[in-house]
Each structure stands twice: as C-alpha cells, then as structure tokens.
NUDRENTOR-145925 format. One record per residue (C-alpha): x, y, z; residue in three letters. Coordinates in Angstrom, 2 decimals, padded with zeros to 5 digits. Example, Ala and Ser with C-alpha at 12.3 -4.5 7.8 and 13.67 -1.06 7.14 Angstrom:
2
xx, yy, zz, semar
012.30, -004.50, 007.80, ala
013.67, -001.06, 007.14, ser
***
This chain:
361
xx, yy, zz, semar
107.75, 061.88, 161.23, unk
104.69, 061.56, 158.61, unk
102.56, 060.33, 161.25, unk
099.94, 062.31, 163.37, unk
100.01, 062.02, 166.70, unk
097.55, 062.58, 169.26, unk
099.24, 061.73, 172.67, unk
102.04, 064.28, 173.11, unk
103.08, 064.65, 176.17, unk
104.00, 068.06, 177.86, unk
107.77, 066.49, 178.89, unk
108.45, 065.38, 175.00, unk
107.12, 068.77, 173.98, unk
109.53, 070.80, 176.50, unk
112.66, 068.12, 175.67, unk
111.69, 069.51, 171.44, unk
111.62, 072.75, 172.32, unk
114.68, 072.78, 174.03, unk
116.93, 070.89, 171.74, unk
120.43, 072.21, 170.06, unk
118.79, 074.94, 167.69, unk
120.30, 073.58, 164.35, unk
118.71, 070.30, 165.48, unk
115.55, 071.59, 165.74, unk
115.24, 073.48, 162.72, unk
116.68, 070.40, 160.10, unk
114.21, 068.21, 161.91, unk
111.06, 071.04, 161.39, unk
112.38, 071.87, 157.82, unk
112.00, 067.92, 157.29, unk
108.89, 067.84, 158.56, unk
107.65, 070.93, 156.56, unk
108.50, 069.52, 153.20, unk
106.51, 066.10, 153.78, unk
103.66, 067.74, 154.36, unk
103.98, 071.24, 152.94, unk
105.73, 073.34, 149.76, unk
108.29, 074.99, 151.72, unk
108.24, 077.73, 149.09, unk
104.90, 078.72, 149.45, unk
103.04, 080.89, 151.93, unk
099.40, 081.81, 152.37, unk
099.07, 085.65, 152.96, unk
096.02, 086.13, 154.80, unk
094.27, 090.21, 155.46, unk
092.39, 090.51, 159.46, unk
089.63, 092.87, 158.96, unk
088.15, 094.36, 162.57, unk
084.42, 094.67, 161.63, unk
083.38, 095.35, 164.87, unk
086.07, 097.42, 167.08, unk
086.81, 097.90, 171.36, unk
084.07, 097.55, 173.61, unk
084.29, 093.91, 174.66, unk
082.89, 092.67, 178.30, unk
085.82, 090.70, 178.84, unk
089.45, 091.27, 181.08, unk
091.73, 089.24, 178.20, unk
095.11, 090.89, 179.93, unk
096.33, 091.11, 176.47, unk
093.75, 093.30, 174.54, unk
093.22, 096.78, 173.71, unk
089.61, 096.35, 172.89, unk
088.31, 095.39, 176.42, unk
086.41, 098.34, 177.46, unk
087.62, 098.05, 181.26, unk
091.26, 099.25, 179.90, unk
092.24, 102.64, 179.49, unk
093.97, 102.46, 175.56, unk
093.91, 104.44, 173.09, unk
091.56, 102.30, 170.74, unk
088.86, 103.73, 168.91, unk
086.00, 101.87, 168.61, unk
083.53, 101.24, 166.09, unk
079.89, 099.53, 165.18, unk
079.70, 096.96, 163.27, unk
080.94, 097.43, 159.44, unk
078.44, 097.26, 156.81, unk
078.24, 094.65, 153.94, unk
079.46, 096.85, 151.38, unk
082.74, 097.99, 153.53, unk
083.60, 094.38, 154.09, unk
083.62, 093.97, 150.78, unk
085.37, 096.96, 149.80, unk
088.23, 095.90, 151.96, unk
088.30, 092.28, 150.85, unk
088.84, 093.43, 147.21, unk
091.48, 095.41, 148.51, unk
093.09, 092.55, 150.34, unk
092.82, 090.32, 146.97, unk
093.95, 092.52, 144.47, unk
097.60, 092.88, 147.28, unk
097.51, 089.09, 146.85, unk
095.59, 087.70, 149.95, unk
093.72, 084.83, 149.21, unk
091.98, 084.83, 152.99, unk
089.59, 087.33, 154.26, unk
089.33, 086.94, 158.14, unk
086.58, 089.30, 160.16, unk
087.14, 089.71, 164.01, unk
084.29, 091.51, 166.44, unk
085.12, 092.09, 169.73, unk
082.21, 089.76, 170.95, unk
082.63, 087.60, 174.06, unk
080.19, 085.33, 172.04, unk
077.77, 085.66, 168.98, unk
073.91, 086.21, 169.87, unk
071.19, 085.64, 167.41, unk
070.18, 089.04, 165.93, unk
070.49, 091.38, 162.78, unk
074.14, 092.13, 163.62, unk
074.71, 088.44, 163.32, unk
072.72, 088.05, 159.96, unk
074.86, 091.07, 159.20, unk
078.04, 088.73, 159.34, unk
076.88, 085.82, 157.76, unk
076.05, 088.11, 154.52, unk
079.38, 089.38, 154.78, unk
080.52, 085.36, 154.69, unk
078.61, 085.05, 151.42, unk
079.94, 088.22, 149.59, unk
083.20, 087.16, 150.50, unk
082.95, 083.37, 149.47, unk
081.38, 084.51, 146.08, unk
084.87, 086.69, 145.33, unk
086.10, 083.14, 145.35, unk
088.87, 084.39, 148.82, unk
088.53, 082.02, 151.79, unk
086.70, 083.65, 154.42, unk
087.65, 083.36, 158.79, unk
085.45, 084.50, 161.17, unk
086.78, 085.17, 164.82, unk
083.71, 086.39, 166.81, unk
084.14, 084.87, 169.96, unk
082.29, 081.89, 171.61, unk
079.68, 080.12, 169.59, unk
076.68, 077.61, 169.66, unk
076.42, 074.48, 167.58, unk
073.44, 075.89, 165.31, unk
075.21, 079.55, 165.11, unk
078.38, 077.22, 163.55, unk
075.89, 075.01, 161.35, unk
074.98, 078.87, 160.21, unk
078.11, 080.41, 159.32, unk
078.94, 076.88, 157.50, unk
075.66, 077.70, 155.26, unk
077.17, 081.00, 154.18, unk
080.21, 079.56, 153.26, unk
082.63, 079.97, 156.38, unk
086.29, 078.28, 155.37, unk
087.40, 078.29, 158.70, unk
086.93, 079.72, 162.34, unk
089.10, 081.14, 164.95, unk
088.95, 080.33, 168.57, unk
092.54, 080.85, 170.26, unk
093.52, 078.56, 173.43, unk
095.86, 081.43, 174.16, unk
097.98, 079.58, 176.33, unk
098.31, 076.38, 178.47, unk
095.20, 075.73, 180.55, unk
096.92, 076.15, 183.80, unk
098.49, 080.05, 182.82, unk
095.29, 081.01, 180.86, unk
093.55, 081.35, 184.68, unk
096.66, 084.24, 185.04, unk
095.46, 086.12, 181.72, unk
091.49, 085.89, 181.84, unk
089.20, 085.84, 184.40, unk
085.64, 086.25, 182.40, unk
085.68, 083.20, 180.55, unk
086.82, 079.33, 181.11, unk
089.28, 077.27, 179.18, unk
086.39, 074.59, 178.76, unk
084.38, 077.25, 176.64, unk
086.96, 077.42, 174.11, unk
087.10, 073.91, 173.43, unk
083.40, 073.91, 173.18, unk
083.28, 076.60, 170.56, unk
086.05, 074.80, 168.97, unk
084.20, 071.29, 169.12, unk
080.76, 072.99, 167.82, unk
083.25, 074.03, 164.86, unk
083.87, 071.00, 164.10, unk
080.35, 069.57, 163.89, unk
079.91, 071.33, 160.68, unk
082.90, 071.25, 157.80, unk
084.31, 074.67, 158.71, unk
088.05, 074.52, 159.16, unk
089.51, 074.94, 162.87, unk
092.08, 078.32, 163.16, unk
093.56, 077.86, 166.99, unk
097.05, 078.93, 168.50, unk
098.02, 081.45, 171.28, unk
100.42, 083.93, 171.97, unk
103.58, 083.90, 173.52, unk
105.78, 086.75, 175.88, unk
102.75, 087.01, 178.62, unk
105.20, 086.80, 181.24, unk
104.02, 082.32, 180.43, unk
106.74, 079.68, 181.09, unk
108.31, 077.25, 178.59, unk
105.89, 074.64, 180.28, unk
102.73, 076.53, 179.74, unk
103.85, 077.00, 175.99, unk
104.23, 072.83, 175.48, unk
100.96, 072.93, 177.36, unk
099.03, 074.99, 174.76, unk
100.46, 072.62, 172.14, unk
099.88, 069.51, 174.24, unk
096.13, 070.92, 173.94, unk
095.92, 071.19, 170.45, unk
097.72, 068.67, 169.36, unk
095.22, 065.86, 171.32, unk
092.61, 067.83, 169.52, unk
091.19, 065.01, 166.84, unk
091.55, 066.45, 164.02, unk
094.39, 069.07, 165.25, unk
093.11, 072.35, 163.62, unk
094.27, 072.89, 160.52, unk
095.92, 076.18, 161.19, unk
097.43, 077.72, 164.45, unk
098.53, 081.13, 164.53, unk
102.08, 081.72, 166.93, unk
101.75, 085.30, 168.01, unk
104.02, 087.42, 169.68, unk
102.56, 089.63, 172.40, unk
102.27, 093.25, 171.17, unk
102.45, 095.55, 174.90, unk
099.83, 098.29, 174.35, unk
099.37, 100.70, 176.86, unk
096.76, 100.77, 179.05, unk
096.72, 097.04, 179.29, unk
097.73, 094.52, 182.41, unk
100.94, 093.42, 180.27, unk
102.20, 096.84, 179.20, unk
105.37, 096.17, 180.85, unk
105.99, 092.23, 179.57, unk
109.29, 092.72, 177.19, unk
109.15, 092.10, 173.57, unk
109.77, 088.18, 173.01, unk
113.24, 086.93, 171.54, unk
113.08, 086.24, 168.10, unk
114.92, 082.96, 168.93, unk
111.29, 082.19, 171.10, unk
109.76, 082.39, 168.16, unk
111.34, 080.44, 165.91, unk
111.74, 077.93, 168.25, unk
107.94, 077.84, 169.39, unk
107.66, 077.70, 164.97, unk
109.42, 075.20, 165.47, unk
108.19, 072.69, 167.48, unk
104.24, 073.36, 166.21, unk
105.66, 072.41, 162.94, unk
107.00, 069.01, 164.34, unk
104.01, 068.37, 166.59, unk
101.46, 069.08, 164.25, unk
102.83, 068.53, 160.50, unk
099.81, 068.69, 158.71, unk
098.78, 072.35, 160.16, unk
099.21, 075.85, 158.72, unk
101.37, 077.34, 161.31, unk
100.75, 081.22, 161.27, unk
102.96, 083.64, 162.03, unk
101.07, 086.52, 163.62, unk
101.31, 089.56, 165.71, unk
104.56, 090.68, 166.74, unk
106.04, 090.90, 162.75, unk
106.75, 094.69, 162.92, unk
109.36, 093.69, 165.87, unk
110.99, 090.97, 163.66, unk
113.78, 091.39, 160.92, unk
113.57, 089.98, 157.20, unk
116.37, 087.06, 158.72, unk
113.79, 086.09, 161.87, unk
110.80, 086.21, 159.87, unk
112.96, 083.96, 156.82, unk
114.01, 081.41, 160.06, unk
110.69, 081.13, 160.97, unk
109.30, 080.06, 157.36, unk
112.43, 077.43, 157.51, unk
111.23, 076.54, 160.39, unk
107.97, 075.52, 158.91, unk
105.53, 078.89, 159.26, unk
103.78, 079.07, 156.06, unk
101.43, 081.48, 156.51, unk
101.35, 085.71, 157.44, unk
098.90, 088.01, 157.70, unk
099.22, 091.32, 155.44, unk
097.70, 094.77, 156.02, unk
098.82, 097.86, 158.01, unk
097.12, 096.50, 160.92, unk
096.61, 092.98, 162.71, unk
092.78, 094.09, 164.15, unk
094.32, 096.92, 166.22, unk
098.22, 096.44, 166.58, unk
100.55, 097.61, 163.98, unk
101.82, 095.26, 161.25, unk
104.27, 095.29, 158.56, unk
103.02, 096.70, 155.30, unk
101.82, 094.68, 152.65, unk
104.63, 096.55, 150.20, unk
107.40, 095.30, 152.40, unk
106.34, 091.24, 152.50, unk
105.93, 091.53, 148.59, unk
109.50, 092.29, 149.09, unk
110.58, 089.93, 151.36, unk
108.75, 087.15, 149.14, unk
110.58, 088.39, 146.80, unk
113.89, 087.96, 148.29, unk
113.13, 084.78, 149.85, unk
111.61, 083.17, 146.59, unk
108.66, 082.60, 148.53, unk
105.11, 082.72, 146.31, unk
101.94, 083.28, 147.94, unk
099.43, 080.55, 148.28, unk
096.28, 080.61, 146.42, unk
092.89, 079.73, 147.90, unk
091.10, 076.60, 148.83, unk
094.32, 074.28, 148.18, unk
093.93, 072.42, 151.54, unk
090.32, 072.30, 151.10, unk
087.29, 073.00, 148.47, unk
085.87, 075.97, 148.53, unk
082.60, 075.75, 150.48, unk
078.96, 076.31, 148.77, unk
077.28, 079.37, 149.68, unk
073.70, 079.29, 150.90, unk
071.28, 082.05, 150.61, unk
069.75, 083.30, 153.72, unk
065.93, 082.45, 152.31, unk
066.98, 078.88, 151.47, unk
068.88, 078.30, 155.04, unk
068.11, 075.04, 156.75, unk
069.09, 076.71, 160.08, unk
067.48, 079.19, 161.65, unk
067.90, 081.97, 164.30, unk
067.27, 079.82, 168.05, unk
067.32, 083.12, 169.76, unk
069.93, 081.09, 172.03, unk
071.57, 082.06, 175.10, unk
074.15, 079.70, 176.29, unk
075.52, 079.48, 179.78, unk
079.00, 080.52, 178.69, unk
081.23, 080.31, 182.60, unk
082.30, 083.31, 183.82, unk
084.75, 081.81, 186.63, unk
085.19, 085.46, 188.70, unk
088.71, 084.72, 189.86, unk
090.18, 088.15, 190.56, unk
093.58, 089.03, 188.43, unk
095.54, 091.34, 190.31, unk
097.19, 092.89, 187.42, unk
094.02, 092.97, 185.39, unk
092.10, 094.22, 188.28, unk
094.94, 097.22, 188.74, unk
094.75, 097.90, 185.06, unk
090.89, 098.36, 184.90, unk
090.96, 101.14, 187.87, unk
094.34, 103.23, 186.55, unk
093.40, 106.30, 184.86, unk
095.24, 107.59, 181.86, unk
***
C-alpha cells in the first residue's frame, strides 16, 4: 500500500471500484493516513479571469461560444482585480489562488504577459498560485515557472476512448503534451476529470489508468461531478449518485496515494454526510467561493462550518512543496517565441454537440 505504482491496469481498477463499499473505504482511509493528515484539507478559491467565448465543443461547458447558455462573458481581468480577489480568497482561509481563461491554448502576447504578472502578485502574497489556460508550449511553461507558477491544470476529462464522445476540437494526445511540457519545468501537475457524462465505469478506471502511468502521477487530481447547464449537449445527463463519488474518491486515493485528490464541481448537490464520506475516503482538498469558474458552489461560510463540525483544519500553503521564486519580467531567461503550435483538431462530428450548437434558446 505505500508503494507507487505505475502499471495499473484498467481490470484491477474496475475490480477496486467495485468492491463491498465498507471495504473500499477502510482500505482508502488506510491509504490516506500513510501518506496524508486525514484531518487536514487544502481549501483552494477558482478565479475566471477570462470568461465564455472559447473555440472549442467541450460537451460539458458553458463557456464555449457555439452553446446557447446563459454565461456572461468577460475580457481578461486586470492585475489589480486578480489581486483584489486573491486577498479576498486568503483572508476566507484559501491558501491557493487558481486563474482559468477560456483559451483553447495560450499564444504569446500582452494578454499572456498579463497572466504571468498576475502569477507574480499572487506568489509574492505568499498563496500558491494554478493556472488553467488551456494547451501550452514547453517555453510558455518554462515562463509561467519564472513567475512563480505552483502548479498547472490540464484535465484528461475522461478515459481516452469516451473523451472522442465529449470533444471533437482537440485530441487526447494534446493534453498529455501540455501536461508533459509541465513537467519539464518544476511546476506541479493538477489533472482529473469529471464524472456523470453519460461515461461508463470502464471509461472512469480508464482516466485513472491514464494518470496513474503518468511518471510522476500529478500531484493533485480534481474528481468533479458534472454540473448540467442549459444550453449545453449534456443538459439532460442526471445528477451523479453521491455513492459515485465517493467511490470514484475512493479508488484515486488507493491508486494514487501520494496525490491531492480534489473534490470539485458538483458540491452544491452533495450533503455535509457525502461531502464528510468523501474526505474519509481520502479527498483532502475543496475549492471555496460562490462560484467554481461559472457553476454554482457552496459558500465559503458553510465549509467553515462543516470544517468545523468535521474537525477538519485547512491546509496552509507550500506544505507539499517550497514555494517557488518569483522572477521579474526584465530579468526573464525566457522570452516571448511568438509560437504557434500545431495543436490537432480531429473534426469528428458529435451528434449531440453538433444539435446543441444549432438549437436556439
């Protein structure tokens, strides 16, 4: 049980997942405590600095502009709103700032220098600082490193075999290349999925048969629960069993040991006893705020609470790792490459997504 293993195997996954509940939760719990302080839980705040408008068909997201939703979009935040924001997310006891933009990938540019001084201001109030911006080169990770980046986050989503069902505009293979130009630098890997897509138990040990062979497995993967918004292909999908859940905590716990397991969207939908079987089931870290990007989330008030009840404490930064050095932009080793990477766009047609993009409101 305290060693790391590389080879799982989709069949021992599937046999995990499936075992007698009470089984599976002593053997997690176990797992938890060799590795982690089962009484302690990072709270983490997901800032949307640049909202809606993405070019991709994700079947999933509000913010693709082919969908019809109700999401207002915005430009890109400025410096001193970041930082507003992450003082506000510190002083409710989140010791993680992380900034999504609805990119399909970073390109060189001022709105990308824009980001990398919000890494800095945010490193320098001493909060660990996650960027999800979509696919990225090698030089643009060596850049965000510079600034101070703790970590980055590039979700498989799901197995490799149902993500072809959920995106059409992008290829599995381009996520592990962001993920492995990640890890040429010493920014931290953030990678998980979601679950209640309308996948299979099969394609759920596949996403964790993908990350776990990963060497090093990222050191934190976020289990969310599909949140239906309307407008989107998966409107209709029904709200995942809180028994999913725990036992998809579950088994990431036991296949990857050493990983922050995050429990993500989909809280609002779970009671105080789910969410308290899924941190005994070895999820040790939550995201606070009103909002998770653009889907409701439980308020920041209410997990105090819960923390409270549970006897949980919240997890102060840059345990797992040392805080990174923050470069300034004139002393940079790396510099803008004006790149522009031949990121696949496979073109497979998605009924549902297709049907979805030409429905009016």
């Amino acid at each position: 049980m305290n060693t790391i293993r590389h080879n799982w195997t989709k069949e021992e996954i599937i046999a995990l997942y499936n075992k007698p509940l009470m089984d599976l939760l002593y053997e997690a719990a176990s797992a938890h405590r060799l590795f982690h302080n089962p009484n302690v839980v990072q709270v983490s705040t997901l800032l949307s600095i640049k909202t809606g408008g993405c070019p991709e068909d994700c079947g999933y997201c509000p913010q693709a502009a082919r969908y019809h939703t109700n999401i207002e979009g915005n430009d890109l935040m400025t410096v001193s709103q970041v930082k507003a924001q992450a003082l506000r997310a510190k002083s409710s006891g989140s010791s993680r700032v992380c900034m999504g933009a609805a990119w399909r990938n970073v390109k060189d540019g001022p709105e990308f220098d824009q980001v990398l001084e919000m890494v800095r201001t945010i490193n320098k109030l001493d909060m660990e600082v996650c960027c999800t911006l979509g696919m990225i080169t090698e030089n643009q990770a060596k850049r965000l490193a510079e600034a101070g980046l703790y970590a980055y986050n590039h979700n498989l989503d799901s197995s490799e075999e149902y993500y072809k069902e959920v995106i059409s505009t992008r290829g599995y293979e381009d996520r592990l290349q962001t993920i492995d130009n990640v890890r040429k630098t010493n920014v931290t890997v953030c990678s998980g999925g979601i679950i209640g897509m309308g996948e299979s138990v099969e394609d759920r040990a596949g996403m964790l048969v993908a990350l776990a062979s990963l060497n090093p497995q990222p050191e934190s993967v976020p289990i969310n629960a599909l949140v239906a918004v309307e407008g989107t292909p998966m409107e209709n999908e029904k709200p995942v069993e809180i028994w999913d859940m725990v036992r998809m905590v579950a088994t990431t716990r036991i296949v990857m040991p050493e990983t922050q397991v995050r429990l993500s969207a989909g809280r609002t939908e779970m009671s105080r006893e789910g969410q308290a079987m899924c941190f005994f089931a070895g999820a040790n870290s939550i995201f606070a705020g009103d909002k998770l990007l653009t889907t409701p989330n439980p308020d920041v008030n209410e997990d105090m609470k819960m923390f409270d009840l549970l006897g949980l404490q919240p997890q102060k930064p840059f345990i797992k790792k040392m805080q990174p050095e923050t470069i300034e932009a004139e002393n940079s080793q790396y510099q803008t490459l004006g790149e522009k990477p031949k990121w696949s766009r496979p073109g497979h047609v998605i009924e549902r997504n297709l049907e979805a993009s030409t429905k009016r409101k």
